[in-house]
C-alpha positions as CSV (number, residue, x, y, z in Angstrom):
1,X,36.3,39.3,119.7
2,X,33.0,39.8,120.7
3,X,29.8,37.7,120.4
4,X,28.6,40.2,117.7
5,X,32.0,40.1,115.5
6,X,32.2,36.3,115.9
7,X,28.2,36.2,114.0
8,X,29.8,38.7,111.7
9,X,32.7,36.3,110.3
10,X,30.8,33.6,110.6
11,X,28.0,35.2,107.9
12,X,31.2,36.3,106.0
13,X,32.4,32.9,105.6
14,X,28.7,31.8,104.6
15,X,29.3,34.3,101.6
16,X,32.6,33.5,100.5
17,X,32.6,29.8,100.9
18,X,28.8,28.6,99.8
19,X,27.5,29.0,96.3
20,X,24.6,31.2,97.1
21,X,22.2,33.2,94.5
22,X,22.5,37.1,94.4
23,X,19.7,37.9,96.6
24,X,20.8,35.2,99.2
25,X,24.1,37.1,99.0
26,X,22.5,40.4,99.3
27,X,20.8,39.5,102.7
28,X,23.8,37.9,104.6
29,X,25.8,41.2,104.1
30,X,23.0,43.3,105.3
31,X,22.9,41.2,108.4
32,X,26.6,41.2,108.7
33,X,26.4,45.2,108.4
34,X,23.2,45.0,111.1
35,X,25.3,43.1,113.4
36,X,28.1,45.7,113.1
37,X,27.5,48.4,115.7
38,X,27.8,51.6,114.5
39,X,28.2,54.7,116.7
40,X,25.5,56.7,117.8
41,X,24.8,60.0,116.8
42,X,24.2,62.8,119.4
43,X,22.3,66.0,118.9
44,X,23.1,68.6,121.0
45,X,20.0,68.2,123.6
46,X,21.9,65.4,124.4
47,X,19.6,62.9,122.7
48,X,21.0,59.8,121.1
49,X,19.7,58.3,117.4
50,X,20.2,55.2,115.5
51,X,23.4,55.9,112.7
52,X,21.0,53.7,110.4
53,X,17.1,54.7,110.7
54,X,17.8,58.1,112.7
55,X,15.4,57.3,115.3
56,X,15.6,58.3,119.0
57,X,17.0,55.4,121.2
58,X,17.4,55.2,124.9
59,X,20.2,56.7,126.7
60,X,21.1,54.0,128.9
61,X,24.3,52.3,127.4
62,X,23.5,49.0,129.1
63,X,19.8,49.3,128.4
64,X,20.3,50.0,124.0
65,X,22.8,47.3,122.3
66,X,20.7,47.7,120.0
67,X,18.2,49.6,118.1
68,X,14.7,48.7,119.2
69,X,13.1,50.2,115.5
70,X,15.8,48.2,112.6
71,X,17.7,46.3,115.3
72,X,20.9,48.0,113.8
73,X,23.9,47.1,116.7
74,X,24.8,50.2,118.5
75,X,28.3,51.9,119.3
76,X,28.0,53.7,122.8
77,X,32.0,54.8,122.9
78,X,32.8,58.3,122.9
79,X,35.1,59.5,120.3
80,X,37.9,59.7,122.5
81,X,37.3,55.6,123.8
């Protein structure tokens, strides 16, 4: 498990275990989603976006763990990984 997934369940156990108000709730699982990488998407000019705010990120796997726009976490594997 990595560092990402280990901040994940911890947020989830935040929600689940804590009387929290809607809103508070609302914000946890939108940075448990944030901290989720999520594979790129590819056009075919071999340009790489962000799955959540569609904009261009750099092409360096070690360079873009995440999106420098939202900060969404990004999933470099290949279909086939």
């Amino acid at each position: 498990m990595n560092k990402q997934e280990i901040d994940a369940v911890i947020l989830h156990d935040i929600i689940t275990d804590h009387e929290l108000c809607q809103t508070q709730k609302e914000e946890l699982e939108k940075a448990i989603d944030q901290l989720t990488p999520k594979k790129i998407n590819k056009s075919s000019f071999n340009v790489a976006f962000c799955p959540m705010c569609h904009g261009a990120v750099w092409q360096l796997r070690h360079e873009s763990k995440y999106c420098f726009r939202c900060g969404q976490a990004l999933d470099w594997r290949l279909e086939d990984e």
